[in-house]
C-alpha positions in Angstrom: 48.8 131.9 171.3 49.5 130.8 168.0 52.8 130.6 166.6 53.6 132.2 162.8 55.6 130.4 160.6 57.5 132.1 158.1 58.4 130.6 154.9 62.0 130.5 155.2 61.7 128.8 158.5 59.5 126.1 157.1 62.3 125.6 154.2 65.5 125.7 156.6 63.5 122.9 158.6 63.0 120.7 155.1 64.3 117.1 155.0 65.2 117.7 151.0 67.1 120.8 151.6 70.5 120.0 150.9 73.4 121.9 152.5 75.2 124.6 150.3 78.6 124.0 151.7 79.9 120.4 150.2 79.1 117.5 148.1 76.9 114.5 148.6 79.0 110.9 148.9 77.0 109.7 145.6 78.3 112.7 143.9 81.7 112.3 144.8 81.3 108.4 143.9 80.6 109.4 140.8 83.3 111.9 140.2 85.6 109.2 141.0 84.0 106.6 138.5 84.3 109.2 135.7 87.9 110.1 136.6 88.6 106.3 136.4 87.0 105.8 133.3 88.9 108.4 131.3 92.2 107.6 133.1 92.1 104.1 131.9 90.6 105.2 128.4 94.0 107.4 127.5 95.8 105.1 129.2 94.9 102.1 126.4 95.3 104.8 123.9 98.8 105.6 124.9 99.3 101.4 125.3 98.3 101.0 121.8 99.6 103.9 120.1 103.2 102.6 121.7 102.4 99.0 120.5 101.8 100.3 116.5 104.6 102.7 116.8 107.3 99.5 117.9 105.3 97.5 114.7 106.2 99.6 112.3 110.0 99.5 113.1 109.8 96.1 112.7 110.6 95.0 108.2 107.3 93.7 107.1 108.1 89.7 106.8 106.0 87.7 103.6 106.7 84.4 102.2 106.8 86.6 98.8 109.8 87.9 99.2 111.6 84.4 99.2 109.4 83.4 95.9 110.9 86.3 94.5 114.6 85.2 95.1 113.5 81.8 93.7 111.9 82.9 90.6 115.0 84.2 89.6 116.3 81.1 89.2 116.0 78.6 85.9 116.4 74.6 87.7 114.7 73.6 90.6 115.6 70.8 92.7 113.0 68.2 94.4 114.0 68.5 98.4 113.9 70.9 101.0 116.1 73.7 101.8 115.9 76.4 104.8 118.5 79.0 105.7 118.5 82.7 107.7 116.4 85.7 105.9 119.1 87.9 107.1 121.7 86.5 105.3 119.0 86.8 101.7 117.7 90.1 102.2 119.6 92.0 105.0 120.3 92.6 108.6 117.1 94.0 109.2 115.1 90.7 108.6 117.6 89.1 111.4 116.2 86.6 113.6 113.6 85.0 111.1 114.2 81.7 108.9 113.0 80.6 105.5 111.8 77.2 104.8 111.3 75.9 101.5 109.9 72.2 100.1 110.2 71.5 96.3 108.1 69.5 94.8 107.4 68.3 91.2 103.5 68.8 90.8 103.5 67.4 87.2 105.9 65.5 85.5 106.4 68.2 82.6 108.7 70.0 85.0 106.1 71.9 87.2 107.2 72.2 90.7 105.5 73.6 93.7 107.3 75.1 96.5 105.9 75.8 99.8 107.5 78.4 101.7 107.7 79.2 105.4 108.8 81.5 107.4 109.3 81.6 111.1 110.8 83.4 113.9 114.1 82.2 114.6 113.3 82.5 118.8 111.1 80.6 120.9 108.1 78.5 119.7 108.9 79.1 116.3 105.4 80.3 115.4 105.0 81.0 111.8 105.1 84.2 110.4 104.2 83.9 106.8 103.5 80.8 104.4 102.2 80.7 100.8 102.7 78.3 97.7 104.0 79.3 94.1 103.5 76.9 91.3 106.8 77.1 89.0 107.4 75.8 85.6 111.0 75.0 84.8 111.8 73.3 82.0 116.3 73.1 82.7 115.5 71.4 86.0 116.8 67.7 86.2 113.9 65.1 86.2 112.1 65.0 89.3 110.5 62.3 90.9 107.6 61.9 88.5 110.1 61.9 85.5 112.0 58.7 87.1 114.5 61.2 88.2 116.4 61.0 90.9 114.0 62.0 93.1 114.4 64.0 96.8 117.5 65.7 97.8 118.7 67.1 101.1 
């Protein structure tokens, strides 16, 4: 007697039938990995949107703003000077120092000045630097005019 297959009993008896009622583990290893992904993608946006967000609180610190004070001015003195950028331009540039070294670069009275700023805390880093060339022709000779020379 020979036996009579039907179709559906030939696919319910497959190997690559896969059941209806769940998922497969590399499925779920995979919604897992994607879950992950985007979990730690919003979670560096949120990170760095924080990080520019407590920048720009913070007064935007350039060397340029101490050449500015000292352009104002009509002698220069050979020597170095340094004091607290809070105490020149306000209590929001607290915690940050100004260096400045005059030098006479020619002796017609031409001076360059190096400027420096740094945080007041920790290592010091600096924050800003740059170098104006300034002619002054009231400054007292310098040390290329057989002047006096450096000062502190």
């Amino acid at each position: 007697m020979r036996m009579k297959f039907r179709r559906e009993d030939a696919e319910r008896r497959s190997p690559t039938r896969r059941a209806s009622g769940g998922f497969t583990l590399l499925e779920v290893m995979f919604a897992v990995i994607a879950f992950c992904t985007a979990s730690f993608a919003i979670l560096a946006l949120v990170s760095q949107s924080l990080d520019n967000a407590r920048r720009l609180q913070r007064p935007m610190v350039d060397a340029g703003l101490v050449a500015a004070q000292l352009s104002i001015t009509n002698k220069l003195l050979e020597g170095e000077e340094t004091g607290d950028l809070g105490q020149l331009l306000g209590d929001s540039y607290r915690g940050y120092t100004w260096t400045e070294d005059i030098v006479e670069e020619q002796t017609n009275q031409l001076f360059h000045v190096d400027i420096v700023i740094q945080r007041s805390d920790g290592d010091r880093p600096i924050v800003s630097a740059m170098r104006v060339l300034l002619y002054r022709p009231h400054s007292p000779p310098g040390s290329l005019d057989t002047g006096m020379g450096f000062h502190n």
